[in-house]
GUFI-148821 format. One record per residue: x, y, z of N, C-alpha, C, CB in turn. Coordinates in steps of 0.2 Angstrom, whole numbers, plus 2048, in hexadecimal, padded with zeros to 3 digits. Glycine has a CB too. Example, Ala and Ser with C-alpha at 12.3 -4.5 7.8 and 13.67 -1.06 7.14 Angstrom:
<kolses>
8427E482783E7EA8278427F08278397EA82D8407F58238447FB8248408008278467FD81D
</kolses>
This chain:
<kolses>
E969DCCDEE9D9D9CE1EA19DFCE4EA19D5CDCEA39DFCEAEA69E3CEEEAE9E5CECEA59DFCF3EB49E7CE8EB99E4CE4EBD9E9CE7EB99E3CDCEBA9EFCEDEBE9F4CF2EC19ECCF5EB89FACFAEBC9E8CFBEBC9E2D01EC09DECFDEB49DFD04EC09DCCF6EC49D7CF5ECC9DACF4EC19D5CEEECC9DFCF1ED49E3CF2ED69E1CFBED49EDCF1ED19E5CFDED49E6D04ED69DED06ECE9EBD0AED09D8D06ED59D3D07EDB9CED05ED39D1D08ED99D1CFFEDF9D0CFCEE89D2D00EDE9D4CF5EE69D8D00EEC9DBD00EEC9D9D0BEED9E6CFBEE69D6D0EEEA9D6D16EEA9CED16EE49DBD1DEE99CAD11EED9C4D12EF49C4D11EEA9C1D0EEF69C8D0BEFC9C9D08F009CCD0EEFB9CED02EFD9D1D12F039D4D15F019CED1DF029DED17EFB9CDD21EFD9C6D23F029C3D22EFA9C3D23F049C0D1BF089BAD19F0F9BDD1BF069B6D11F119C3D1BF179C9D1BF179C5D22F159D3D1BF139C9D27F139C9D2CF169C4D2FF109C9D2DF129BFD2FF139B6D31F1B9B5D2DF0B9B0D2DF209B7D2AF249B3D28F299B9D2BF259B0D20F279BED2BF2C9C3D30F2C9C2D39F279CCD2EF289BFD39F279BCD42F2D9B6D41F1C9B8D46F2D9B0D3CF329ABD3AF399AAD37F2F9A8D37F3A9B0D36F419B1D34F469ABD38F449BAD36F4A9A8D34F4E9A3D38F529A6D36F4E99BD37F599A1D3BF609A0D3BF6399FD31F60998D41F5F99CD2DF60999D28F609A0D23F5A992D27F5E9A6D27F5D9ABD22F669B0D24F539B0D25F699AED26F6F9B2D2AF749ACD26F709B2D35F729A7D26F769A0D23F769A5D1BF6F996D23F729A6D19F709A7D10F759AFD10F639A9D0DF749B2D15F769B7D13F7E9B5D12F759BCD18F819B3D17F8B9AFD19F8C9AED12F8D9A6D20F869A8D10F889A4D08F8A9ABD04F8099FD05F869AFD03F879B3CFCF8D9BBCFCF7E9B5CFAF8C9BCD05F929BFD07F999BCD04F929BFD0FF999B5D06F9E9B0D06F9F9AFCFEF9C9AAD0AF9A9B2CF8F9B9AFCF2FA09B4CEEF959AECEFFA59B0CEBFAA9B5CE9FA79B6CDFFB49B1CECFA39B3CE0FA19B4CD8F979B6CD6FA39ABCD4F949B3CD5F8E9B5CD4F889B3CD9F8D9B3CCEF849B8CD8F7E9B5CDDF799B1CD4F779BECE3F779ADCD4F749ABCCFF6B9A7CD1F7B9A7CCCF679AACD0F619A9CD2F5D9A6CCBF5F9B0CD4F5A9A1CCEF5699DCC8F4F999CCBF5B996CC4F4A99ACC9F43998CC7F3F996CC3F4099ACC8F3C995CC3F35995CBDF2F997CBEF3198FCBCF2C998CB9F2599ACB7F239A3CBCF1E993CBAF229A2CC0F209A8CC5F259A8CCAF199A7CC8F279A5CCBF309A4CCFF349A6CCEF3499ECD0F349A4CC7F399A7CC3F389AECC1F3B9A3CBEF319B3CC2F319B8CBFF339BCCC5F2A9B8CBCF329B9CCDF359BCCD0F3B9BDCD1F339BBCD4F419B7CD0F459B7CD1F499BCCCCF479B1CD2F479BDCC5F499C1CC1F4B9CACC6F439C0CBAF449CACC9F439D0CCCF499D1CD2F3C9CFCCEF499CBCD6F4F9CBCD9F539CBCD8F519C9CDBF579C9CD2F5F9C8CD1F609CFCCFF619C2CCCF5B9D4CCCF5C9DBCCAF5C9DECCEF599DECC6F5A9DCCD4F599E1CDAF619DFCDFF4F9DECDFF649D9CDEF6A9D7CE3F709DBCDBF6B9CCCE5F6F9DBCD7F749DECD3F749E6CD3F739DACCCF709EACD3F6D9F1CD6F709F3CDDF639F1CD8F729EECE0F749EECE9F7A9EBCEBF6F9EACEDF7B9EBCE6F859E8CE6F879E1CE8F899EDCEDF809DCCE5F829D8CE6F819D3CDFF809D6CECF889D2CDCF869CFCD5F829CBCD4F8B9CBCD1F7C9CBCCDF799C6CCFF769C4CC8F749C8CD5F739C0CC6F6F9BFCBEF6A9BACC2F769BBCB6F659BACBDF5F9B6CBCF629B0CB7F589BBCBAF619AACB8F609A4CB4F5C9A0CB3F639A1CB6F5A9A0CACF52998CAEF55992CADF4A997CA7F5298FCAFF55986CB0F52983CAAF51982CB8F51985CA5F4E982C9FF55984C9BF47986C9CF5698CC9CF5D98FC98F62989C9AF61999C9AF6398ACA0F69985CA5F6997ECA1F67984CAEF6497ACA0F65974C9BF67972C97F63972C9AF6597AC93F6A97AC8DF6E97CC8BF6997AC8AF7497DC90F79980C8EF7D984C93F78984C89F78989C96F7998FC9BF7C98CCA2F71994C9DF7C985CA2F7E983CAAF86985CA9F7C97BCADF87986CA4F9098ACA3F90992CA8F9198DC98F8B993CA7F8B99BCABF8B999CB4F8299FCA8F8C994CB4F8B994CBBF93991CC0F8498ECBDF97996CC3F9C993CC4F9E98ECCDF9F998CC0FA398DCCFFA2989CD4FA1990CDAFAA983CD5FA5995CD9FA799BCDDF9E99FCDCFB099FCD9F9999DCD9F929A1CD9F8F99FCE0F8D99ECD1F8999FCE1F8599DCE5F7E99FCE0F859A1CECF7B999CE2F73997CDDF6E999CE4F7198BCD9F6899DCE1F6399FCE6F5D99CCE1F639A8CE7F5D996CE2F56993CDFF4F993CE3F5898CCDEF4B994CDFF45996CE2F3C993CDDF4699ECE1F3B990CE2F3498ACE1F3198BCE6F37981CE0F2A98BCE7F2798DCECF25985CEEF21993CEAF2497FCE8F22979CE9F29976CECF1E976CE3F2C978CE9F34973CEAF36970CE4F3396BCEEF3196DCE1F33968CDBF2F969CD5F31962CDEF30970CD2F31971CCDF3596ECC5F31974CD0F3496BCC1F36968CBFF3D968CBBF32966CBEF3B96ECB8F43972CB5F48974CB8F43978CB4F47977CC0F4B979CC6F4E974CC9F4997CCCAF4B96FCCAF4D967CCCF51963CC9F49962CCDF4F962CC1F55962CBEF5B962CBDF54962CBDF5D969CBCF6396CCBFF6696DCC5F64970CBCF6496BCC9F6896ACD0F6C967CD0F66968CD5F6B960CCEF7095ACCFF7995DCCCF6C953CC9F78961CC8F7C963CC2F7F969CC7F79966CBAF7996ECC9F7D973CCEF8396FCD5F75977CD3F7E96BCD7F83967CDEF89964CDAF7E95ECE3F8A962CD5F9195FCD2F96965CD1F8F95CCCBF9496BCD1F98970CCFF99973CD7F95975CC9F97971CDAF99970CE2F96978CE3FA3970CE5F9197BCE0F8F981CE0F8A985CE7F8A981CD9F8C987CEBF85986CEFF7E98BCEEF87987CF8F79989CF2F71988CF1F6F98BCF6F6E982CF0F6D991CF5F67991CF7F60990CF6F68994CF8F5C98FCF9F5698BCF6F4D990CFBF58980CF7F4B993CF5F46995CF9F3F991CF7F4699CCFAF3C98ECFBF37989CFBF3198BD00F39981CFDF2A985CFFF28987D05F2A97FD0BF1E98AD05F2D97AD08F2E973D0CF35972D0DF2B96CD08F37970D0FF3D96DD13F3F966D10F3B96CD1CF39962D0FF3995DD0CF3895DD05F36958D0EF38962D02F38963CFAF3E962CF5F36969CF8F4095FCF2F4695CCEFF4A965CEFF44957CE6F48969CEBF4C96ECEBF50971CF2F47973CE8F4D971CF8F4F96FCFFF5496AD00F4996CD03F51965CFEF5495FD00F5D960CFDF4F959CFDF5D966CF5F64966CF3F6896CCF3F64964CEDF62970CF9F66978CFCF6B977D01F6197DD01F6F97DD02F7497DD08F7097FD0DF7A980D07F6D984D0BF68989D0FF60989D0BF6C992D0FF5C988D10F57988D0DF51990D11F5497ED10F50992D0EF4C999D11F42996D0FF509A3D0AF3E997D13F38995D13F35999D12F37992D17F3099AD0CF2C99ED08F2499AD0AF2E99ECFEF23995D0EF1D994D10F18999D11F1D991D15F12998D0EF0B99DD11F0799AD11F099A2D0EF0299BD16EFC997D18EF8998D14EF8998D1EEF699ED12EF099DD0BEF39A0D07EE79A0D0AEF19A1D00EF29A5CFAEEA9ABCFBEF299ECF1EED9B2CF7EE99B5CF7EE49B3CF2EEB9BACF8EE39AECEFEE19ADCE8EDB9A8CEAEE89AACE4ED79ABCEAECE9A8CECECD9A0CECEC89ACCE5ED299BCE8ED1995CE6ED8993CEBED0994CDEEDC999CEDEDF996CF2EE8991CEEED8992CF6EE8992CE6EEB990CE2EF1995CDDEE798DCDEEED99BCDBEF499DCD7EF699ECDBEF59A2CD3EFF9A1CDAF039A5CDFF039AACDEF079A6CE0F019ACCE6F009B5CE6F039B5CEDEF69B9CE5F019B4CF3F069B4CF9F0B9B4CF8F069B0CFDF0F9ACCF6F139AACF4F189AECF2F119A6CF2F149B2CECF1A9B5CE9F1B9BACEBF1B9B5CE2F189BDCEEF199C3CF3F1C9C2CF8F159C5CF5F1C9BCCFCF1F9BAD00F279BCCFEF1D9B3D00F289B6CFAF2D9B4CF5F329BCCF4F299B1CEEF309BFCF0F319C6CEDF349CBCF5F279C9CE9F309CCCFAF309CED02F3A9CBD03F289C9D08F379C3D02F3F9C1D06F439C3D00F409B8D0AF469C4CFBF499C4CF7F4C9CCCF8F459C2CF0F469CFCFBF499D8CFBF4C9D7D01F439DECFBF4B9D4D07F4D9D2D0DF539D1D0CF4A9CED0FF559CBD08F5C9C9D05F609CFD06F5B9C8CFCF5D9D3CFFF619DACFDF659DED03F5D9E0CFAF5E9DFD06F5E9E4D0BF669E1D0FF569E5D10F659DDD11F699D8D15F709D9D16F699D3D12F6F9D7D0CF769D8D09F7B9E1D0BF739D7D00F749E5D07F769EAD09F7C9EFD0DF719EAD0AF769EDD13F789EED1BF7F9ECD1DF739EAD1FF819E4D1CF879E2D1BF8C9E4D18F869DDD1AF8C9E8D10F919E8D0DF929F0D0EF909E5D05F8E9F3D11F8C9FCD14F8C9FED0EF92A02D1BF869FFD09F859FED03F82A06D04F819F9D02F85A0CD02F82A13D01F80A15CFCF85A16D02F7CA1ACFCF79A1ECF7F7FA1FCF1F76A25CFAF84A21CF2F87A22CEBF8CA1BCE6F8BA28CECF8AA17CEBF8CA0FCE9F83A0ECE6F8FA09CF1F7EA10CE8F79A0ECE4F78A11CDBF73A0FCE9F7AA16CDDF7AA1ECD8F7FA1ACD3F7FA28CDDF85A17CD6F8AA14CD0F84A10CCCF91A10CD1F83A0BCCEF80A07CCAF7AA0ACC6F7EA02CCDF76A0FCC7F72A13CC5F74A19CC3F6DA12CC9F77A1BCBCF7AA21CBCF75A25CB8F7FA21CB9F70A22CB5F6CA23CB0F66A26CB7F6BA1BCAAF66A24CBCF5FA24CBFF5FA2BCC3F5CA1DCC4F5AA2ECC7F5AA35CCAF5FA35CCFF53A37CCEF62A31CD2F65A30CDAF6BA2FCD5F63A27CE1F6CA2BCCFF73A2CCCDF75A36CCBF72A25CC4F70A37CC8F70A3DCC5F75A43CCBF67A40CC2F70A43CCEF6FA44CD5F7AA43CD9F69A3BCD8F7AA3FCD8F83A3CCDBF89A3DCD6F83A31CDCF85A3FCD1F8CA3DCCDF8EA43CC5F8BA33CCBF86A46CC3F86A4ACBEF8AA51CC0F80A4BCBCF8FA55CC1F92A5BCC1F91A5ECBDF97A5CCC3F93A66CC0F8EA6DCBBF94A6BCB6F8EA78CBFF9BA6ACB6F9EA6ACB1F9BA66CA9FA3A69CB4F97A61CACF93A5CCA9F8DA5ECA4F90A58CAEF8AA65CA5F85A67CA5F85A70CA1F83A66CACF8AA72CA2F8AA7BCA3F8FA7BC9BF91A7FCACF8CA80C99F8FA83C91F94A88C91F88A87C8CF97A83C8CF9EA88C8EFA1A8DC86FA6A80C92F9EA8AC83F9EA8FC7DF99A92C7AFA1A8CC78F9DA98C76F98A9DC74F95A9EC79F93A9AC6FF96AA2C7FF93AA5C84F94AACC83F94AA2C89F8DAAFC84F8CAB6C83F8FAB9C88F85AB8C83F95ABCC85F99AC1C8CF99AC8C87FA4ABDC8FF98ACDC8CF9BAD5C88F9FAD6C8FF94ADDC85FA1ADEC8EFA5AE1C92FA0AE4C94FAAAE4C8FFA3AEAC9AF9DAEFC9FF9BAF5C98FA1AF5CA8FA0AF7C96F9EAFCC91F9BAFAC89FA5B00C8FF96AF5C8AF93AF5C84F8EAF8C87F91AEFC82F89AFAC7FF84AFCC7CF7DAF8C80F86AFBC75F78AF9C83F71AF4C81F70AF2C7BF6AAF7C83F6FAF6C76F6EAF3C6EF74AEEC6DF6FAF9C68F7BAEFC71F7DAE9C6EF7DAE5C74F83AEAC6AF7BAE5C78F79AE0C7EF73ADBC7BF77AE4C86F6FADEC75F67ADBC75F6AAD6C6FF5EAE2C72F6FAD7C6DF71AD4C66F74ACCC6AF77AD9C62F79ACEC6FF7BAC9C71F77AC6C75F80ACAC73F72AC8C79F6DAC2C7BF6BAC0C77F68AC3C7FF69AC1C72F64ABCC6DF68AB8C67F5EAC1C68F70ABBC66F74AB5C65F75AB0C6CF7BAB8C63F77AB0C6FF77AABC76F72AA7C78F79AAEC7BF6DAA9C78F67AA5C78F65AA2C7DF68AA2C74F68AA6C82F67AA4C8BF61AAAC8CF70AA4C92F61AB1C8BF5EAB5C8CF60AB9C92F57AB2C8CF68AB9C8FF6DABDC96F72ABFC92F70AB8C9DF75AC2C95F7DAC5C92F80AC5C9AF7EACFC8EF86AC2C9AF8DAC4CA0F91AC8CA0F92AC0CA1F91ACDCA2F95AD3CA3F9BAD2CA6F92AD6CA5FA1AD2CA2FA7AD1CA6FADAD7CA4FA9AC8CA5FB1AD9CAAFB7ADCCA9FBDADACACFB6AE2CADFC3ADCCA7FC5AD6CA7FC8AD0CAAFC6AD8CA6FC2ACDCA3FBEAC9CA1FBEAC4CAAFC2AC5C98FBBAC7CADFB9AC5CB4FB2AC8CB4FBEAC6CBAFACAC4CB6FA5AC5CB8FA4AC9CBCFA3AC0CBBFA2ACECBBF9CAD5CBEF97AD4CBFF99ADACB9F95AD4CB9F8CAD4CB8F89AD1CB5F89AD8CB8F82AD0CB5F7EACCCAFF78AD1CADF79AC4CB3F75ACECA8F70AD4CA3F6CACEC9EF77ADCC9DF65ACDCA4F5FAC8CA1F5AACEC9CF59AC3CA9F58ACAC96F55ACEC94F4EAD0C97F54ACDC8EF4BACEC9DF49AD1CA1F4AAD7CA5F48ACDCA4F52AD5CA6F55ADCCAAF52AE3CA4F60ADBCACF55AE1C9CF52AE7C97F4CAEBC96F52AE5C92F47AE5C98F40AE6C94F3FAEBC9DF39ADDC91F40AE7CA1F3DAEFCA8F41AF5CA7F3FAECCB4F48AF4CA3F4CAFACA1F48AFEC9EF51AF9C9EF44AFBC99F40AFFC93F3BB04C96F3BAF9C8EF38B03C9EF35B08CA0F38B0ECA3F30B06CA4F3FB0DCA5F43B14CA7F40B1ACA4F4BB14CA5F42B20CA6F42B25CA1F4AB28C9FF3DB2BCA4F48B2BC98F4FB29C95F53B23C93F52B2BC97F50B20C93F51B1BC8FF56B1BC8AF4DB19C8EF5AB16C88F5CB18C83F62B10C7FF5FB1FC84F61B0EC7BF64B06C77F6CB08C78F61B03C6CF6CB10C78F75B11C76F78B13C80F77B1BC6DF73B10C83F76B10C8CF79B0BC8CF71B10C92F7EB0BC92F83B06C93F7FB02C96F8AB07C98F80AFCC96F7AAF3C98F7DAF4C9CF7AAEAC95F84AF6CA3F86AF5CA7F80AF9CACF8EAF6CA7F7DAFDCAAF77B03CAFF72AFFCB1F73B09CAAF70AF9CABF6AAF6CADF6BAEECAFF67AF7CA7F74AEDCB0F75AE5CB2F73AE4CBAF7EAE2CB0F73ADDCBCF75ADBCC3F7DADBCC4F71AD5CC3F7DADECC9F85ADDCCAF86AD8CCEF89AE3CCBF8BAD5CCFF8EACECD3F88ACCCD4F91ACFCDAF87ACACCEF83AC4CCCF83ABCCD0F85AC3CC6F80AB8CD1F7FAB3CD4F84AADCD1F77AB2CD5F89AABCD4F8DAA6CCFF92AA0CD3F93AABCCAF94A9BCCEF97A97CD3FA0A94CCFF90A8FCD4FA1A94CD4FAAA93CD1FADA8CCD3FB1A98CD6FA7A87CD4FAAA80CD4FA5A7DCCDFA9A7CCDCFA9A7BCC9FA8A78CC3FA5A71CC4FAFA77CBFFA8A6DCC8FA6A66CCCFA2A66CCEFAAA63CD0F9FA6DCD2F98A6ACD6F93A67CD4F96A6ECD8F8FA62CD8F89A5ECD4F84A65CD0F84A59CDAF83A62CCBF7DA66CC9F77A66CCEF7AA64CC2F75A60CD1F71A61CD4F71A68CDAF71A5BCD6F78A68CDCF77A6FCE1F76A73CDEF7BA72CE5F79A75CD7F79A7BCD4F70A7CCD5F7DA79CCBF6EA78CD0F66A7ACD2F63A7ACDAF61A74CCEF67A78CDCF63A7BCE4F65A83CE4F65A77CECF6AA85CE2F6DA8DCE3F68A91CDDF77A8ECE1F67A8FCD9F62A91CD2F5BA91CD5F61A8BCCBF5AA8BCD9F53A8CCDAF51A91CE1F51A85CDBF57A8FCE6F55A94CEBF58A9BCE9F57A92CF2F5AAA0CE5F5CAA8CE6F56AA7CDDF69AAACE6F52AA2CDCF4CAA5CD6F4FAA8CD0F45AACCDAF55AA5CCFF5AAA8CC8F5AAA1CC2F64AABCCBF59AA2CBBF59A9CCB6F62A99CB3F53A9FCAFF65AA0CB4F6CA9ECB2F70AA1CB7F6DAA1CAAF75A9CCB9F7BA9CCBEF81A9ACBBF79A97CC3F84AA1CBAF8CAA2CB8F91A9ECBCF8EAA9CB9F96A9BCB8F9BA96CBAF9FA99CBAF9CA91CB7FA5A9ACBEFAAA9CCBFFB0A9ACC2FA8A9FCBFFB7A9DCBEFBFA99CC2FBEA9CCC7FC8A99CBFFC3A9ACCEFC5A9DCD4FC7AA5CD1FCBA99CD9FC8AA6CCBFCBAB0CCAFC3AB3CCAFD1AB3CC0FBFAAFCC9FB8AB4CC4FB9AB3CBDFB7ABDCC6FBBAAFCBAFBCAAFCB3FB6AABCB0FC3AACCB1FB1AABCADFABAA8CABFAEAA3CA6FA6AACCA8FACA9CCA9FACA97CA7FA7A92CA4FAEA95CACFA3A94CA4F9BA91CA4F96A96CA5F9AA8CCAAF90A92CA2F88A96CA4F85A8FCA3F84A9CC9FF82A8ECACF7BA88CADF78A8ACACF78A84CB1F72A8ACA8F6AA8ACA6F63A86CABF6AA86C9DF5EA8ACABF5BA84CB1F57A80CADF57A86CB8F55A81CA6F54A7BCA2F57A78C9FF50A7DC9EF5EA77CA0F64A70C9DF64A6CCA4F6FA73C9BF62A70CABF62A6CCB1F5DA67CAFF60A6FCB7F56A6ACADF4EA67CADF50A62CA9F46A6CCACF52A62CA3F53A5FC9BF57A58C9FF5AA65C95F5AA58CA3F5EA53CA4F5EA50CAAF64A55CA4F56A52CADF55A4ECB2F56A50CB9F58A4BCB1F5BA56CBAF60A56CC3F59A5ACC4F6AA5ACC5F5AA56CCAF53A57CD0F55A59CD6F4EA52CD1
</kolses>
């Protein structure tokens, strides 16, 4: 058995079925959009069995996109939950048959609360149709499903217009990246928009000496601090820096010596930044492009305020 050829038709029925409902977009799909522009309270989305697994998926995807939204099953709704639904919502009900029997039920109850409907089916004459305001058509000629019975088009179909929805929505409300970032503060694009260096950068117990220390006592304070640097500042404004890298190539000098000033062997005007606010994320683009692991913070005087590490960046994600 061939199960490359079966994927592959699988998946060019599937996107056929795309196809063919992307050539059929109606008027009724501009209608659905006005309704939920027009809702001053919830988009509320309810199915069953595999409808409803989509719709779950949708209503997370319109509440991610700035348009309120919760998933509802028409089974919860019977017993209690039709409280959750108020006249100021819009219902996006979804049955590929129409007349599902859970979802049908509670219609009647929806139209009393003067709630409107939208309804995505694949029939016009399917009771769930029959009690939309707006009806959006999920019809597909075959299922990809060899007996021509489970849903699988369908709900891909289904799933397609529902992002369509979003997208829609989107476009309309001029829905930007850091309106998406709010709702996702936790995710990379949130991290990304909204985490600053002040958020991130250590601000105590930071290994500072003066220019006229010692290296012996410069090696003491890198290995209290525990970054593997010392800041060198006069008064107490930023000079220079001293990685215990910069020490160990020190070690090959001639004459050497632990009781030499660390100011001989620092970097001086060191690489540093004096906006506290900035995203971290830029901070790590300046870390990454000038190839340095710690980036000194500093007020508008040069007074060291901070030290960003480029492993509290990695630790936390900013990319």
């Amino acid at each position: 058995m061939n199960y490359i050829q079966i994927a592959q038709e699988t998946l060019q029925i599937e996107a056929n079925t795309l196809l063919d409902a992307a050539a059929t977009v109606s008027d009724e799909f501009n209608e659905a959009i006005a309704l939920i522009l027009a809702c001053r309270g919830k988009l509320i989305v309810s199915g069953v069995g595999k409808s409803g697994l989509i719709g779950a998926k949708m209503a997370a995807t319109f509440a991610s996109t700035g348009t309120p939204s919760f998933f509802l099953h028409p089974t919860e709704a019977l017993h209690g939950d039709l409280g959750m639904i108020g006249r100021d919502d819009v219902i996006l009900a979804i049955s590929y048959s129409g007349e599902s029997e859970e979802l049908s039920a509670i219609l009647p109850h929806i139209k009393r609360f003067g709630t409107p409907i939208i309804g995505m089916t694949r029939s016009k004459n399917s009771t769930l149709a029959k009690a939309s305001d707006v009806v959006l058509n999920i019809f597909v000629k075959k299922e990809a499903c060899p007996l021509d019975i489970a849903p699988t088009s369908s709900t891909t179909l289904t799933l397609a217009l529902g992002d369509a929805l979003a997208v829609a929505l989107m476009k309309a409300r001029n829905f930007q990246k850091s309106d998406f970032a709010s709702f996702h503060p936790g995710g990379s694009l949130g991290k990304q928009l909204f985490v600053k260096v002040a958020d991130l950068m250590r601000t105590t117990d930071l290994p500072i000496i003066d220019k006229d220390t010692s290296v012996r006592e410069a090696i003491v304070k890198i290995t209290e601090g525990r970054l593997g640097t010392v800041i060198i500042t006069e008064n107490e404004k930023l000079i220079a820096l001293v990685s215990d890298g910069d020490i160990r190539r020190a070690l090959m000098s001639e004459n050497f010596s632990l009781e030499d000033n660390i100011y001989r062997y620092a970097t001086h005007n060191p690489m540093s930044i004096d906006d506290a606010q900035m995203l971290a994320s830029k901070a790590l683009e300046i870390i990454e492009e000038n190839k340095i692991q710690l980036l000194v913070v500093t007020d508008k005087d040069k007074r060291v305020v901070g030290l960003l590490h480029i492993h509290t960046l990695i630790e936390k994600g900013i990319s």
